[in-house]
N, C-alpha and C positions, 0 to 999 in steps of 0.2 A: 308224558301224556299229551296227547295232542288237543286237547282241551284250552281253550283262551281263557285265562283268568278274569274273571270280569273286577269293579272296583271295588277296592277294600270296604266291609258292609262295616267296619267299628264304629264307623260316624252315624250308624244308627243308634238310635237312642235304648232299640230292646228289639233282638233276635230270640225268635222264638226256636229257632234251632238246638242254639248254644247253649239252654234253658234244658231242653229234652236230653242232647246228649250228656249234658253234664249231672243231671237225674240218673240217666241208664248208666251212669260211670260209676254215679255211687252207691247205685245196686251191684254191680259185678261186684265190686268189691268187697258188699257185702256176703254175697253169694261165693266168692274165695276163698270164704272163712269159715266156711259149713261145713268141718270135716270129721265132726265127730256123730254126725247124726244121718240118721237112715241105714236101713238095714240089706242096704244092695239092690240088685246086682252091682257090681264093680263098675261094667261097663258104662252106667249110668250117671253114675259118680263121676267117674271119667270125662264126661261130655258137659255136665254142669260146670267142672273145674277147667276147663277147653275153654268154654263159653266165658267164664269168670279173667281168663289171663288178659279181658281187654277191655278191665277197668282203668286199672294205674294208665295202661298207655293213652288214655280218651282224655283222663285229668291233665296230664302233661302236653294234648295235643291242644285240648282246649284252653289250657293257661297260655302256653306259645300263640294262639289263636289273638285272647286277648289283649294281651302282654306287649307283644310286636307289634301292635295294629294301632297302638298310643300313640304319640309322641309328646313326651315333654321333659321338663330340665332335670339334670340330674338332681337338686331337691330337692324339688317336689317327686320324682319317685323314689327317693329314699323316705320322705317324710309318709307318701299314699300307700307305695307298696311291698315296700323291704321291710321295716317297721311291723306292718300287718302282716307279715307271717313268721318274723323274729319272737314277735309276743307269743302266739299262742308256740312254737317249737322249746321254747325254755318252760312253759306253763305245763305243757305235757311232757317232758322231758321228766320234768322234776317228778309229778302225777305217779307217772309208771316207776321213777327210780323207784319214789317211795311206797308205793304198791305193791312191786313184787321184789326191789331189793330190801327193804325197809330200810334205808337211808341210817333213819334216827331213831335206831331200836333201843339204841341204849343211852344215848345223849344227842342235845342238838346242843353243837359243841363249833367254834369255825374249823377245827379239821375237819367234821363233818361234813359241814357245807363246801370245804375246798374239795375234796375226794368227791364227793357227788358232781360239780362239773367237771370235774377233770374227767369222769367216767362220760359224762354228758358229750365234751369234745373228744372223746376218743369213740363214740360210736350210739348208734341209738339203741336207748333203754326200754325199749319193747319193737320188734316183729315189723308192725304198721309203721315205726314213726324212721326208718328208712327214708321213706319219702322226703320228708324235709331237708335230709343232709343233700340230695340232687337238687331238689328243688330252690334253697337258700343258694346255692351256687347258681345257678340260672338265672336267679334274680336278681343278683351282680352283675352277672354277664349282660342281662338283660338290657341298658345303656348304651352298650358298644356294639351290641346285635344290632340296635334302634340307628345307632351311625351306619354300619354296614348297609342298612335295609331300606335308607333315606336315599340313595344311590344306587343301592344295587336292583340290577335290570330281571328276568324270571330266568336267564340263562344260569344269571351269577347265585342264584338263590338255591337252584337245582345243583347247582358246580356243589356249593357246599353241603346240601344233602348228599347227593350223590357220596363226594371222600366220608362223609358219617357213615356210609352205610358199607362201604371199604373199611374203613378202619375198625368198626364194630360188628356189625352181623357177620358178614363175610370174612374177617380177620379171624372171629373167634371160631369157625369151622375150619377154615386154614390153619390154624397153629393149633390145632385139636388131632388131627387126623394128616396134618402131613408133615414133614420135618423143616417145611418153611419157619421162619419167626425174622417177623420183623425188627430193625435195629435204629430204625427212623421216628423222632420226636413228631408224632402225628398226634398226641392228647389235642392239640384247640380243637380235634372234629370227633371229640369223646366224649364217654356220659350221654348223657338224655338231647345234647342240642337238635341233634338230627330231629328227634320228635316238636321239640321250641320250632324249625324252620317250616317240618313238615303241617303243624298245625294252622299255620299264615299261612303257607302255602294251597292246602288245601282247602283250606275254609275263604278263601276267594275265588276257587274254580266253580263255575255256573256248571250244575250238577247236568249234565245229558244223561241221554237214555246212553251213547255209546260208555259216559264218565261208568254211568251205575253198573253196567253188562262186566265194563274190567272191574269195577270195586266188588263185583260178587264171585268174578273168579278169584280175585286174592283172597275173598272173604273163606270160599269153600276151600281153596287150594290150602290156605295156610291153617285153618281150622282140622281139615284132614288128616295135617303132615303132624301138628302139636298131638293131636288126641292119639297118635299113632303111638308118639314119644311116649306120652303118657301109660299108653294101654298095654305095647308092647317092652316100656322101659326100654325102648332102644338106646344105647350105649350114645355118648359115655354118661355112666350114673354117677360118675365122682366129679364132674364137671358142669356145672348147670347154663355157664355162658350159651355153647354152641344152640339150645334145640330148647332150652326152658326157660330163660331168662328173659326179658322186657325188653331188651333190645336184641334180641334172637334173630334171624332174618324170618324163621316162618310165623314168629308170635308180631313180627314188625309189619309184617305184610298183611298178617290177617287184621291186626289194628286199624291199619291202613285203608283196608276193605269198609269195615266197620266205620271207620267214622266217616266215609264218606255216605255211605246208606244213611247211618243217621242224619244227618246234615240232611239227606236229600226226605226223609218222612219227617226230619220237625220242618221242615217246610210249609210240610201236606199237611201236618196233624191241624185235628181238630181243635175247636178253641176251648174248648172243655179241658181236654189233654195241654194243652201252651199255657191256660190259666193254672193246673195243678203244677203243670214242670215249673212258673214262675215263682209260685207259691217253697215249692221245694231247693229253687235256687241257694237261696242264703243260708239252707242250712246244709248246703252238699258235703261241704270241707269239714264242718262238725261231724255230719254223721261218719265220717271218714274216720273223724279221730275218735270216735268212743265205743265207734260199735264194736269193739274188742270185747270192751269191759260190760256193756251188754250183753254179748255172747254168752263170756263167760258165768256170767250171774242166770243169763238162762238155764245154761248146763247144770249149776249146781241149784237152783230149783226145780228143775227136771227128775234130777235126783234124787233131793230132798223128798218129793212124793215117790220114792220111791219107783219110780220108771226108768228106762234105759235108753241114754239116745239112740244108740245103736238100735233100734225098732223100725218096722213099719217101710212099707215102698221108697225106697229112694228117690220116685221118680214123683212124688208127691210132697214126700216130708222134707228133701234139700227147700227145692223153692218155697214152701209155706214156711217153714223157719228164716227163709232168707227176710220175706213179706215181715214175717211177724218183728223181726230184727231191725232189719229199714227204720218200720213206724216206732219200734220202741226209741231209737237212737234218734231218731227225729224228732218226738217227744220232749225227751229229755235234752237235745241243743234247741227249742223252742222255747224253754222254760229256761236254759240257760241265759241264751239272747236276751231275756227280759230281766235279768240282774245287769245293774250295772258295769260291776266290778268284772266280771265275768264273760260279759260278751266279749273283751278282748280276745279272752281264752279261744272262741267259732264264730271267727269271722266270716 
């Protein structure tokens, strides 16, 4: 992009940007997770869950954002920031085993507890909590990215996005549909980094009118080509890397879109709206982690009164359940924050 990066804004004390987009990330993802409710049309559905595929990548653009824009010793961010998400990934961890495996249905025994994390390190025990197995690796990395990025020039920053986005987006449609496959040790520019460089990277470009003109063709171009996937199940359906996946090249591009628009309206937003996104700040990562079990508790009160989610305009009842789901999970990581013991849990 021909865009001049202007100076890194970390050294401010509070962006009101970073506040909004990371609000609107943890609604998408609440809005992800609406799939049992409303009663059509399809096409509709379709376009909520389009809209929803560019939460995760806004969280991980905006952690990369703030993350790399630090600098300090490696103590101190193992003591500030490793730590703070170590805690709550074992806390929830445990939470879901023992909510939907029941753990310790028949004793709380030490084999019990050995077999529960050994399931814990072998993969996450609920859907959402994915997230933390990419994320606790970036946050490692996150030290030696901070060397790289104390020297490295916008050429060298783009070099390394650039092979992320060879190795992953564009590798995974290559070895999908042609009979290439690569045979070269290229993992260091694998996983989520791409979005960790693309979030610095981005979020110090002084948004123009030309930045916004391209972030709305990625925004529509990529938005397009996913709902396409979706509506039409274009192939391949046993495959989700190539065309569905988080780092997909058209779900990457359309992120890409997206978070620079945001950036460029929390700028503009009003103070009314930068006072509520700040307010909602502290508890974005909570709502993240509960709104599942919200969810779920709604559906089967929904029930319980005998009603069927399945009801009612799609085009109405996705987002008003989305709404209603946000505040209740926000609620209840607001009431958590004020226990002690606990706020480690939503940081």
């Amino acid at each position: 992009m021909a865009c001049q990066p202007t100076q890194p804004e970390a050294k401010s004390p509070h962006l009101a940007w970073v506040d909004f987009t990371r609000f609107v990330g943890a609604f998408l993802v609440v809005l992800a997770h609406i799939d049992v409710w409303g009663g059509g049309p399809d096409w509709v559905q379709k376009i909520y869950y389009t809209i929803s595929r560019n939460g995760v990548p806004l969280f991980f653009l905006i952690s990369g954002y703030l993350l790399l824009s630090k600098q300090e010793d490696l103590g101190t961010f193992i003591r500030k920031r490793a730590v703070k998400i170590i805690i709550p990934f074992l806390v929830w961890s445990i939470v879901y085993d023992v909510f939907y495996a029941h753990s310790f249905g028949e004793a709380f025994t030490l084999d019990a507890i050995l077999k529960l994390f050994i399931r814990i390190l072998r993969g996450p025990r609920a859907a959402g909590l994915w997230f933390f197995y990419s994320l606790i690796g970036l946050y490692f990395f996150t030290p030696i990215l901070r060397v790289f990025l104390a020297k490295a020039k916008n050429s060298d920053i783009l070099y390394y996005i650039g092979l992320w986005f060879f190795v992953m987006p564009v590798m995974f449609i290559v070895d999908e549909f042609t009979p290439l496959k690569s045979g070269f040790e290229l993992y260091f520019f694998a996983g989520y980094v791409g979005y960790f460089l693309l979030g610095l990277y981005l979020g110090r470009l002084k948004t123009t009118p030309r930045l916004l003109w391209i972030a709305l063709g990625l925004t529509v171009s990529g938005a397009a080509f996913t709902y396409a996937v979706f509506t039409l199940n274009l192939p391949p359906t046993d495959n989700e890397l190539p065309f569905r996946s988080y780092p997909s090249l058209n779900i990457a591009l359309m992120a890409i879109g997206v978070f620079i628009l945001l950036k460029a309206a929390g700028e503009r937003i009003s103070a009314r709206l930068a006072r509520f996104s700040a307010i909602v700040k502290p508890s974005t990562f909570g709502i993240y982690l509960v709104h599942s079990i919200i969810l779920g508790w709604m559906v089967a009160g929904w029930e319980a009164l005998g009603f069927q989610t399945a009801a009612g305009p799609s085009i109405v009842v996705i987002p008003l359940v989305a709404v209603i789901a946000f505040l209740l999970s926000w609620g209840a990581v607001a009431v958590m924050r004020k226990i002690p013991l606990v706020r480690a849990a939503v940081p």
